[in-house]
Z-matrix of the N, CA and C atoms (Angstrom, degrees):
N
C 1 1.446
C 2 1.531 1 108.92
N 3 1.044 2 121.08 1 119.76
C 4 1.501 3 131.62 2 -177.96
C 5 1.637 4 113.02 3 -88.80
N 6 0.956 5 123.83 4 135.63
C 7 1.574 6 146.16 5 -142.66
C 8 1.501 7 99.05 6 -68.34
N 9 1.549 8 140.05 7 120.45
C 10 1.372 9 116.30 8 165.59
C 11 1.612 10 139.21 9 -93.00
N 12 1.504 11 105.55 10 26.64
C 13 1.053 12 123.86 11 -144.96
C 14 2.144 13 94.13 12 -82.40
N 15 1.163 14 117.40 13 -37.67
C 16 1.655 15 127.09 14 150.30
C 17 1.492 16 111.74 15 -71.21
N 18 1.181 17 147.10 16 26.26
C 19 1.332 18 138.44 17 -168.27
C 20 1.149 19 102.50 18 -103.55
N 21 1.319 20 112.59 19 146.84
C 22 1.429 21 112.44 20 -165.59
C 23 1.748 22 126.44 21 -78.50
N 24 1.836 23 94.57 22 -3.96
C 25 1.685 24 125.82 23 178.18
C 26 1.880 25 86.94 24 -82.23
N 27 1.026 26 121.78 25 -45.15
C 28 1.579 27 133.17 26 -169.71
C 29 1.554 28 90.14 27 -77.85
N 30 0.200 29 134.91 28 -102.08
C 31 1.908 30 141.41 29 -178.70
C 32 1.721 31 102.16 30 -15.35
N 33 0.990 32 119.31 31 -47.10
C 34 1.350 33 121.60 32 -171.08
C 35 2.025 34 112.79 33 -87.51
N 36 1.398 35 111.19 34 -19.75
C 37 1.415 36 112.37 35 149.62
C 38 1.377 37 124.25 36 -88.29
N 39 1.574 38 130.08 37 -6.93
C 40 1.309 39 109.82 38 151.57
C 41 1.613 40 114.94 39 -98.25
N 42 1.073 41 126.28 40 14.48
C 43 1.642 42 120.74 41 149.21
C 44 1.039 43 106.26 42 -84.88
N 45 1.532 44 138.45 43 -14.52
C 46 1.415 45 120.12 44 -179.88
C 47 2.098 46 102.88 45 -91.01
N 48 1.315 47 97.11 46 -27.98
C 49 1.463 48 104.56 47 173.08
C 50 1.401 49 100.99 48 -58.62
N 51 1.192 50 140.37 49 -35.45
C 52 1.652 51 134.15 50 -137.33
C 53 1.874 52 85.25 51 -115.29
N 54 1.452 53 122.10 52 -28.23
C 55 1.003 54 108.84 53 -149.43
C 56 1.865 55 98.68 54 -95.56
N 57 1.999 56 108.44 55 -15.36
C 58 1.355 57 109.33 56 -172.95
C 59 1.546 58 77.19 57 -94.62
N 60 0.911 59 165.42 58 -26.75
C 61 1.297 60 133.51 59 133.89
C 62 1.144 61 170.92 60 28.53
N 63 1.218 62 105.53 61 -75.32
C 64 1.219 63 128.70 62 178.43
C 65 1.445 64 104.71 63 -118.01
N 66 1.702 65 130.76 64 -13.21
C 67 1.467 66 147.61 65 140.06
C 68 1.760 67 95.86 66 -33.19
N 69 1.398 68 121.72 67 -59.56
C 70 1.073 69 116.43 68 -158.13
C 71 1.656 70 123.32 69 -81.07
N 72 1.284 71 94.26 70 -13.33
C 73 1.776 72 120.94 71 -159.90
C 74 1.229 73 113.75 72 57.35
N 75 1.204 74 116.07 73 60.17
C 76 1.503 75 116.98 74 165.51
C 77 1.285 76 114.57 75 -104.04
N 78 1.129 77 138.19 76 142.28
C 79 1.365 78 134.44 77 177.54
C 80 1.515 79 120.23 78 -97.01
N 81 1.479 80 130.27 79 149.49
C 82 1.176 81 123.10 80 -166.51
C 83 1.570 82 107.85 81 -48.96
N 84 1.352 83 126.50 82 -58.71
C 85 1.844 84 122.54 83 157.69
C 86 0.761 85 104.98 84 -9.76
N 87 1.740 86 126.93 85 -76.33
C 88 1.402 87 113.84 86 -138.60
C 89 1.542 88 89.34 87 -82.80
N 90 0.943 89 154.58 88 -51.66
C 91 1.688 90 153.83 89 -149.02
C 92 1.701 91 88.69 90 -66.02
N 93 1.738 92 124.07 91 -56.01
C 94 1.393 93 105.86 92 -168.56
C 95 1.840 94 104.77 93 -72.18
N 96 1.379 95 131.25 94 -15.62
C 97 1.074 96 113.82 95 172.57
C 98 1.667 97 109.77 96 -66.45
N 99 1.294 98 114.10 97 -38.62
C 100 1.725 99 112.72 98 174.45
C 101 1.270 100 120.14 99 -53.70
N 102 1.385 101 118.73 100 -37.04
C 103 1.390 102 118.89 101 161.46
C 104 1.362 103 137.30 102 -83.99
N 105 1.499 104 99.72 103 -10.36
C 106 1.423 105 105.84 104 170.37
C 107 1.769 106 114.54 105 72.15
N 108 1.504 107 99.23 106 24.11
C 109 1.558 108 129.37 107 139.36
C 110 1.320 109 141.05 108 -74.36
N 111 1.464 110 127.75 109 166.61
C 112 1.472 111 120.88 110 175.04
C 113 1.749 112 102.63 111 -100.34
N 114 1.211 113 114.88 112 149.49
C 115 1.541 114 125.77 113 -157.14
C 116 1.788 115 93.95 114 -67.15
N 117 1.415 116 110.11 115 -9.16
C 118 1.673 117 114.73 116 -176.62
C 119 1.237 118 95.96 117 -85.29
N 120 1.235 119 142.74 118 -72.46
C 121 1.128 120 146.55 119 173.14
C 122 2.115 121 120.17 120 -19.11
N 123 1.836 122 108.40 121 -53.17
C 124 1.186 123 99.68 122 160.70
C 125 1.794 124 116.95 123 -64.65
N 126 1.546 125 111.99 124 -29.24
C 127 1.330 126 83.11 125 -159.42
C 128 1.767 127 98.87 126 -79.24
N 129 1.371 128 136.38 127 -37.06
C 130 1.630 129 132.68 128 150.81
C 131 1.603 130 121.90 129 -7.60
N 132 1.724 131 101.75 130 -55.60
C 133 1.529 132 82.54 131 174.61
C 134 1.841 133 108.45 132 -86.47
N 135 1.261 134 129.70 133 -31.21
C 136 1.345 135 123.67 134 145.86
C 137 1.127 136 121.91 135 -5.98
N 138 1.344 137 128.94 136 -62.44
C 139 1.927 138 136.76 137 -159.19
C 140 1.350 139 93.66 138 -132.99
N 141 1.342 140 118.31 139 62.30
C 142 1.271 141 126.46 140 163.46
C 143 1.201 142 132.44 141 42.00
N 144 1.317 143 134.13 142 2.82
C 145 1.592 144 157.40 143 177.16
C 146 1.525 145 113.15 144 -77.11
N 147 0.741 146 107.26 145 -2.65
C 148 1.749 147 117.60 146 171.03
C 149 1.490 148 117.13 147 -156.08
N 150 1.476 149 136.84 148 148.87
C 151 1.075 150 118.53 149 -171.32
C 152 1.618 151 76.04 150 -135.50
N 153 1.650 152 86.97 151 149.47
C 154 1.934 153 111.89 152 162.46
C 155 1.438 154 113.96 153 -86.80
N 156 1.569 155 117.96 154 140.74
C 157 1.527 156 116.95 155 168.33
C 158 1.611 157 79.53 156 -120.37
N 159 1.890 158 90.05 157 159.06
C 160 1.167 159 124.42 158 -143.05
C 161 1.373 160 118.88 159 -66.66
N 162 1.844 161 103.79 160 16.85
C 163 1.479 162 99.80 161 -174.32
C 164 1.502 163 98.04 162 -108.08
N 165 1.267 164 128.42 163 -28.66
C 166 1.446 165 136.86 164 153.82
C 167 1.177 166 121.79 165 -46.10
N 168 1.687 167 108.84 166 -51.31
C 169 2.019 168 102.92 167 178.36
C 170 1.387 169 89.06 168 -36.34
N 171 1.794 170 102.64 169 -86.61
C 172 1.421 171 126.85 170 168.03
C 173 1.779 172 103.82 171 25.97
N 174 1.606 173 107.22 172 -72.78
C 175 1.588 174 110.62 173 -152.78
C 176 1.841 175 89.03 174 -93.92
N 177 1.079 176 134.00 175 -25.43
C 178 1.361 177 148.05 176 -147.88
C 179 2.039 178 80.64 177 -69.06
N 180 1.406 179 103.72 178 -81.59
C 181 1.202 180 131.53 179 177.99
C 182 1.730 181 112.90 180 -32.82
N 183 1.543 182 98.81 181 -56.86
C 184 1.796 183 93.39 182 -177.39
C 185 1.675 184 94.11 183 -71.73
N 186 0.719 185 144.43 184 -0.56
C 187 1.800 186 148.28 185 -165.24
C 188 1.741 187 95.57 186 -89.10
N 189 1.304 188 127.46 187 -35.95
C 190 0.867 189 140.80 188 -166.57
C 191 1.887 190 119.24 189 -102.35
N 192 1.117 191 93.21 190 -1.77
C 193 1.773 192 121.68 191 -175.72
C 194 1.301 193 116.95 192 67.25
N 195 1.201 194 135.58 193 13.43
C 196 1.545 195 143.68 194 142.70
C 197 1.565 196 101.89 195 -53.99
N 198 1.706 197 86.68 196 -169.47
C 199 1.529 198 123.21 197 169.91
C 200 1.032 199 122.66 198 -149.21
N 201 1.859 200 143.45 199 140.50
C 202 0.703 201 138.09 200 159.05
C 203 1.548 202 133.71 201 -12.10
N 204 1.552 203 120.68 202 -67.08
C 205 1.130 204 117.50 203 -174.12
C 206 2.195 205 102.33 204 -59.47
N 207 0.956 206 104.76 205 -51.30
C 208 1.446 207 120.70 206 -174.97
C 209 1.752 208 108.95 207 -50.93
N 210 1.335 209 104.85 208 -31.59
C 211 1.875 210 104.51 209 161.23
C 212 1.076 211 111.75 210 -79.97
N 213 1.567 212 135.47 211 -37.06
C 214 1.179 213 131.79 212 -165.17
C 215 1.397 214 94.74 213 -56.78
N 216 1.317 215 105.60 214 -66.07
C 217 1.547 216 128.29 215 -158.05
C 218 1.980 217 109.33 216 -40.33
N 219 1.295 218 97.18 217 -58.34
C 220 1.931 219 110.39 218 162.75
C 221 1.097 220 119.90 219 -43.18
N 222 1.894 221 126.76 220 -32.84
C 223 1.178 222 108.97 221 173.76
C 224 1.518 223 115.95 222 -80.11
């Protein structure tokens, strides 16, 4: 099984991460202060240098005042 962390399905949920985002005007700061991250850390999973498992989208997303099912659904 080859890694999907460059996949173009992977690539296309952190433009939707970056894009409800910046929809919201939050800045990478303020989103890693909501998570109680360092602002390096959002921009890593941002530019592909870190990847989220699904309990992070999970908190990434409500951080942003969505929900899971409601991002899925947008992509």
């Amino acid at each position: 099984m080859h890694k999907t962390l460059y996949s173009q399905q992977y690539q296309k949920l952190l433009a939707q991460l970056r894009a409800l985002r910046q929809e919201q005007g939050i800045t990478q700061v303020e989103l890693a202060k909501r998570l109680g991250w360092t602002q390096m850390d959002v921009s890593k999973v941002e530019t592909s240098v870190r990847r989220l498992d699904v309990i992070e989208l999970k908190l990434w997303v409500e951080a942003l005042g969505s929900d899971l099912p409601a991002f899925v659904a947008r992509m």
